[in-house]
C-alpha positions in Angstrom: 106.5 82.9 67.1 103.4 84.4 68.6 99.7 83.9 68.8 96.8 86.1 68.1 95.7 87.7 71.0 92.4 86.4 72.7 90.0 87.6 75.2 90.3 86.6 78.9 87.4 84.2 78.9 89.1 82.9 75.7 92.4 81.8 77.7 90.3 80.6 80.5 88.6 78.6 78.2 91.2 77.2 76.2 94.8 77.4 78.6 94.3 74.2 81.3 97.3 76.1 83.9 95.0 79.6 83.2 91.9 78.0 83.5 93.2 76.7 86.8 95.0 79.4 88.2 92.2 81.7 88.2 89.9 79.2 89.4 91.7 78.5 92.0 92.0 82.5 92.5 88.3 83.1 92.6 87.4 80.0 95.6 90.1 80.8 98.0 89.0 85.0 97.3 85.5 84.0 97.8 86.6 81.9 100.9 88.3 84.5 102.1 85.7 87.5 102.0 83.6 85.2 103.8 86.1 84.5 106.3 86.8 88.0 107.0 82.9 88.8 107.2 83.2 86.5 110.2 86.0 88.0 111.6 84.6 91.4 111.7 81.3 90.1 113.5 83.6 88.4 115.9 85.4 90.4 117.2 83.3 94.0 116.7 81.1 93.3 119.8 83.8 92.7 122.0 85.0 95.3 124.7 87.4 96.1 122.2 85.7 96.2 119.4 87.1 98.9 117.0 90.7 98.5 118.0 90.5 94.8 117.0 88.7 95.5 114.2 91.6 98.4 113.3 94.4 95.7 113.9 93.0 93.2 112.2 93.1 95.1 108.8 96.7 96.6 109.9 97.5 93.0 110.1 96.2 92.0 107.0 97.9 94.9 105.2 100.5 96.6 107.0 102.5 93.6 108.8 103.1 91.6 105.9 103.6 95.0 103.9 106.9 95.6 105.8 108.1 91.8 105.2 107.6 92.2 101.6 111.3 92.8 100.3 111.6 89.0 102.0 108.9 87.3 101.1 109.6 88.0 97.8 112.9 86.0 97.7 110.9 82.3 97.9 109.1 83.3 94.6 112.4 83.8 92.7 114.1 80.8 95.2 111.3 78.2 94.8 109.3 76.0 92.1 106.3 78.5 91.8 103.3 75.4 92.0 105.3 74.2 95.4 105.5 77.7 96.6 102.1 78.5 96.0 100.9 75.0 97.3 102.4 75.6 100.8 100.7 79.0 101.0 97.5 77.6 100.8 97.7 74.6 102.7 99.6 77.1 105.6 96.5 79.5 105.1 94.4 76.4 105.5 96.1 75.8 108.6 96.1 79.0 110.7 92.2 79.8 109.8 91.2 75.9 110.6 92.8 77.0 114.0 90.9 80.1 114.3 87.7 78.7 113.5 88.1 75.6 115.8 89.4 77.6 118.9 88.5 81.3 118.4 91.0 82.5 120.4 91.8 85.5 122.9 92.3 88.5 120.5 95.6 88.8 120.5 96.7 85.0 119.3 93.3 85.4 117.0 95.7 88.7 115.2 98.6 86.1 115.1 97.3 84.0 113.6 95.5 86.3 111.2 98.9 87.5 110.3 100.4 84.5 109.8 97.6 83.5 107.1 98.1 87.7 105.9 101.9 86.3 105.3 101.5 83.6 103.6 99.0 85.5 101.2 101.8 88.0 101.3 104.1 85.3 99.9 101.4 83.9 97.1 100.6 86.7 95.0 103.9 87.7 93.5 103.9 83.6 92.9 101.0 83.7 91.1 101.7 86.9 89.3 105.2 85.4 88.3 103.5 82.1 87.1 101.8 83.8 84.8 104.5 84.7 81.9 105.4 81.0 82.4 102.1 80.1 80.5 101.4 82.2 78.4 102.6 83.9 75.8 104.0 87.5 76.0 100.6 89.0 74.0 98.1 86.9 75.7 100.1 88.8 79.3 97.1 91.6 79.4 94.4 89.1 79.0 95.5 86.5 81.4 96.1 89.5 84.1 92.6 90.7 83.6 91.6 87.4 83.7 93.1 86.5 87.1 91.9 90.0 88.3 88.6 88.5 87.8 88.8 85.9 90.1 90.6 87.7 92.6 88.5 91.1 92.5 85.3 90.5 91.0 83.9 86.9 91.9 85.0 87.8 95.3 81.9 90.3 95.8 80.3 86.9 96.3 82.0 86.7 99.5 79.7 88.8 101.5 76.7 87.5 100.0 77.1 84.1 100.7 78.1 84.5 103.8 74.6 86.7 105.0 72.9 83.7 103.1 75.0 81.3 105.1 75.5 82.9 108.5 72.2 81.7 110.4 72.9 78.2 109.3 76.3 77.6 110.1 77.7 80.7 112.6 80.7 82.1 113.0 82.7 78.8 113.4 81.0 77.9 110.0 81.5 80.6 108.0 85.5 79.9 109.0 85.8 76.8 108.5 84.3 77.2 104.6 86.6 79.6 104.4 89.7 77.1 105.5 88.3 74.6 103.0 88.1 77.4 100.0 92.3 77.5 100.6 92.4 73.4 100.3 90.1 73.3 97.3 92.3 76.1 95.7 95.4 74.2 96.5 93.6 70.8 94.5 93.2 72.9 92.0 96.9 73.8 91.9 98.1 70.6 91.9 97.1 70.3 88.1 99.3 72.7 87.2 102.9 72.2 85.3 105.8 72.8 87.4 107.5 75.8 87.1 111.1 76.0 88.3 112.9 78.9 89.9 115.7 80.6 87.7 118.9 78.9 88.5 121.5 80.7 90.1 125.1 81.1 88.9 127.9 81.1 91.4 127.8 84.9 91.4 124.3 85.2 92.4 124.7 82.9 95.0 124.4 84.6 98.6 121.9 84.6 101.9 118.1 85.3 101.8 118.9 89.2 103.1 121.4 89.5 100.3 119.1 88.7 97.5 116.3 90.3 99.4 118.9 93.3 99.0 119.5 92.8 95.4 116.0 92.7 94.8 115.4 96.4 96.7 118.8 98.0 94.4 117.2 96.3 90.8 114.1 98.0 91.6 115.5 101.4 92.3 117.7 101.7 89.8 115.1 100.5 87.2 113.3 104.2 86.4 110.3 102.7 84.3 109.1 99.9 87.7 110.7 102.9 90.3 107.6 104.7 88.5 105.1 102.3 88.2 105.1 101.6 91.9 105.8 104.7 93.6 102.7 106.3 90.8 100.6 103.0 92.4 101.3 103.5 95.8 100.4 107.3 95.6 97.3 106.9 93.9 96.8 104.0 96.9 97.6 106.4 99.4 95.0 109.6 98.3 92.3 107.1 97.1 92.5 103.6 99.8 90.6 106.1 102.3 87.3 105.5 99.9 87.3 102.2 102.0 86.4 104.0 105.1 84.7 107.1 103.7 81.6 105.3 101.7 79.6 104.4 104.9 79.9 107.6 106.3 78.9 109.6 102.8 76.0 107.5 103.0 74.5 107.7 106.2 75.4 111.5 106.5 75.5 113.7 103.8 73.2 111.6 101.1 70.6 110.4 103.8 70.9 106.9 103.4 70.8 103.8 105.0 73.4 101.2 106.1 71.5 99.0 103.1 72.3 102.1 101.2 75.6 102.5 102.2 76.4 98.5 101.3 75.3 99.5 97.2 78.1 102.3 97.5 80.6 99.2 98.6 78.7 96.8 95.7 79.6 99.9 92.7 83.5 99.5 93.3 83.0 95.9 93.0 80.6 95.7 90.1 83.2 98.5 88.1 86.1 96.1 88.7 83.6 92.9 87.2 83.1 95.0 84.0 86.4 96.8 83.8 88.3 93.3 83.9 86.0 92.2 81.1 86.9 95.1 79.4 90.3 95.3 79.7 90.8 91.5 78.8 89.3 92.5 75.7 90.4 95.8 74.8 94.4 95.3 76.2 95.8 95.2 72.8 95.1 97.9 71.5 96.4 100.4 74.5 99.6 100.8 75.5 100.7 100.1 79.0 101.9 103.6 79.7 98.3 104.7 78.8 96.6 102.1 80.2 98.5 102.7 83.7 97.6 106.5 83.8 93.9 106.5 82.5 93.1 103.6 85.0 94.7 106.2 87.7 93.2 109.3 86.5 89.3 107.3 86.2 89.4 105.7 89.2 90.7 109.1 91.1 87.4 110.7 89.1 85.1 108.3 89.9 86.0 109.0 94.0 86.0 112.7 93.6 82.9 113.3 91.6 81.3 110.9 94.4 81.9 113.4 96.9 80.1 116.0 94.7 77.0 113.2 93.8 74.1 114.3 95.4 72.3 111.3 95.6 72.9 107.4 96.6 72.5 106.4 92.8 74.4 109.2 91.2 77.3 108.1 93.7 76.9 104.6 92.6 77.4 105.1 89.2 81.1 107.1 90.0 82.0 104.6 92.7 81.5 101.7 89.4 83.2 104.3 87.0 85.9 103.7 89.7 86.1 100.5 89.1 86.7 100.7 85.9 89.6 102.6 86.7 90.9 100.4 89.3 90.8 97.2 86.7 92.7 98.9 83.9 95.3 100.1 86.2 95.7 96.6 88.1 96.0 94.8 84.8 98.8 97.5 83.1 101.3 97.6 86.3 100.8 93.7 86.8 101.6 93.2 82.9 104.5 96.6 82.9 106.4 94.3 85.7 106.1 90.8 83.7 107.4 92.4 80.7 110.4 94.7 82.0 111.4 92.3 84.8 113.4 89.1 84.4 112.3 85.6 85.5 114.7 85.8 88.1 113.7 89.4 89.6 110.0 89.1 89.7 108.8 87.7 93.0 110.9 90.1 94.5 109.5 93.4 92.3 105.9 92.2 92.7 106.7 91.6 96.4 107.7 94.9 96.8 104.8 96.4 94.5 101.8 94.3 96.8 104.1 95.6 99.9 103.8 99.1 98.6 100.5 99.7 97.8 99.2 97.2 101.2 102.0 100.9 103.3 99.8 103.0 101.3 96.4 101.8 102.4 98.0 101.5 105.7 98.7 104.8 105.6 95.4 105.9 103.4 93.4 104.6 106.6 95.1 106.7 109.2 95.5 109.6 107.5 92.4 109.7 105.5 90.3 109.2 108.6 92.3 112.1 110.4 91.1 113.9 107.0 87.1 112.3 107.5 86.9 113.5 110.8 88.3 117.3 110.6 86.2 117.9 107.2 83.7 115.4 106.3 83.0 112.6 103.6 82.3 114.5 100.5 85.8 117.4 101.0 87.6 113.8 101.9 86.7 112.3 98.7 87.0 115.5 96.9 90.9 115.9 98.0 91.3 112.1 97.4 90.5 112.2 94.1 92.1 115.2 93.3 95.0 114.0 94.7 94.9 111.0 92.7 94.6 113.1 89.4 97.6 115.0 90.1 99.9 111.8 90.5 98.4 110.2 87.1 99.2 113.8 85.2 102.9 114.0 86.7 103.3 109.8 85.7 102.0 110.8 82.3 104.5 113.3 82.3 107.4 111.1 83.3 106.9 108.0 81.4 106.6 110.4 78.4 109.7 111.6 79.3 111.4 108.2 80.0 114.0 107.3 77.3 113.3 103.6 76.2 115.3 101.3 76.8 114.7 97.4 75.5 113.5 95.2 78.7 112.4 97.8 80.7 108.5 98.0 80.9 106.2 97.4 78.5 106.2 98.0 74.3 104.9 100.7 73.4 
């Protein structure tokens, strides 16, 4: 029997294993942005600076990226609360080790990408715990829901930790952030176990196997072979926004580096309001064409910055982004709950997060070949262009899909 859909503040307010989920989201994100703050001021003075500061977001991304097909075996293998437990209090681990020792570089990245891993391992747990409480209509609402805490609280990151940073240092700042991964995983603790699918005796086999059978479902599955290949492209033309904004600022609009940091803010504020939207609004869209008009607004938002003109005017598109990036979070995250079975879904949101953390990967080298040879505002221009063209041809192909029950989302 099913329940009238409610608003994402709604289920936070009245679901106990929601309300603690994305509480427990929002900390360790917060904790986390202000661990990484401290990172980045730690190591960018060094000798080295911009190569550790390059492999330290390859670690974060890329590394755990390529493990992903793996990873995503625990979430189908193990009880989701211990799974996700273990993550944090491992997390907890390697960054209370950073921040007590602050190690050469290279054991600093190692043990960044051990903590990246972990992460790696956590979201398609989280993202798999989600159908387990709550039901199937209230999906779009508890996704935005758990967007916001992961996305737009953590904006609070970088705030907190320029408010914090001449009182407690470097060593500080990372050893809040180690404490935001234990107070998540208190949180956690309150939630209801949530056992992994049994297996019959002919699904039983080795890690690589299922880690196998996990790559072949997805393939073969047209409707999620879309949803993350669309994803990933969109990723790929769009990610290089990250590295783009600061130079747009300071060059073409005649900014400052304050200047520059509003540019950053706009994405951030977008994804605060486009959550709250979406959380509201869910029902009443389809997934289909949720998932395309989130890729073909947020792909606007980054071209029409490179043709803004001022710091404001670019502000505004780089929120309208936002907007974008929310909706189209919320409708994959909700496409793969819905088509996937229990037993199937650590692995296909394994393999999603993996995807889109190759694109960025790949965004960030190739985008910044792109900055370099032409500028800010052609880069963002092709981005988003680019962007638009991949939400027109998935348009196209999911009108085209034949539907078949249990595969993606109803229409």
């Amino acid at each position: 029997m099913g329940s009238t859909p409610m608003s994402g503040l709604g289920l936070v307010r009245s679901n106990r294993p929601v309300r603690l989920l994305v509480t427990s989201r929002a900390v360790s994100f917060v904790g986390s942005s202000m661990g990484l703050v401290a990172l980045l001021l730690h190591l960018a003075p060094t000798g080295t600076g911009i190569a550790a500061v390059t492999l330290l977001l390859l670690c974060g991304d890329l590394l755990p990226a390529l493990l992903a097909p793996l990873t995503g075996v625990l979430a189908d293998r193990v009880e989701l609360r211990r799974l996700m437990l273990a993550c944090e209090f491992g997390q907890a681990a390697a960054t209370a080790a950073i921040a007590l020792w602050l190690p050469a570089v290279g054991i600093l990245l190692g043990l960044f990408t051990v903590r990246a891993v972990l992460g790696q391992i956590f979201q398609p747990a989280s993202r798999a715990a989600v159908p387990t409480v709550v039901p199937d209509e209230q999906l779009p609402a508890a996704n935005a829901a758990l967007g916001f805490g992961e996305h737009g609280v953590a904006v609070l990151g970088p705030v907190l930790a320029a408010l914090i940073l001449p009182a407690v240092g470097i060593h500080g700042l990372l050893l809040i952030d180690a404490g935001s991964f234990l107070l998540s995983a208190g949180l956690l603790i309150g939630l209801p176990k949530m056992p992994a699918t049994e297996l019959g005796l002919q699904d039983e086999g080795s890690f690589l196997r299922h880690a196998g059978r996990g790559l072949r479902a997805v393939w073969q599955t047209v409707g999620l072979r879309v949803v993350i290949i669309s994803f990933a492209a969109v990723v790929a033309f769009n990610g290089v926004d990250d590295v783009a904004l600061v130079f747009l600022a300071t060059g073409p609009l005649g900014s400052t580096q304050s200047g520059a940091s509003l540019l950053y803010a706009g994405a951030a504020l977008g994804l605060i309001v486009g959550y709250a939207m979406v959380s509201r609004s869910a029902a009443a869209w389809s997934g289909s064409t949720m998932l395309v008009v989130g890729y073909a607004v947020s792909s606007l938002g980054n071209l029409l910055t490179g043709l803004a003109g001022a710091v404001v005017a670019a502000l505004l598109l780089q929120t309208v982004r936002g907007l974008g990036i929310a909706a189209q979070d919320v409708a994959a995250t909700t496409f793969i709950q819905r088509g996937v079975p229990r037993a199937l879904q650590g692995r296909t949101f394994s393999m999603f997060y993996g995807a889109i953390g190759l694109a960025a990967g790949v965004s960030y080298v190739l985008g910044g070949l792109l900055l370099n040879a032409t500028g800010p505002q052609i880069t963002f221009v092709i981005a988003g262009s680019g962007g638009l063209v991949v939400a027109a041809i998935t348009a196209l192909v999911l009108a085209a899909r034949p539907k078949r029950p249990g595969v993606g989302p109803p229409e």
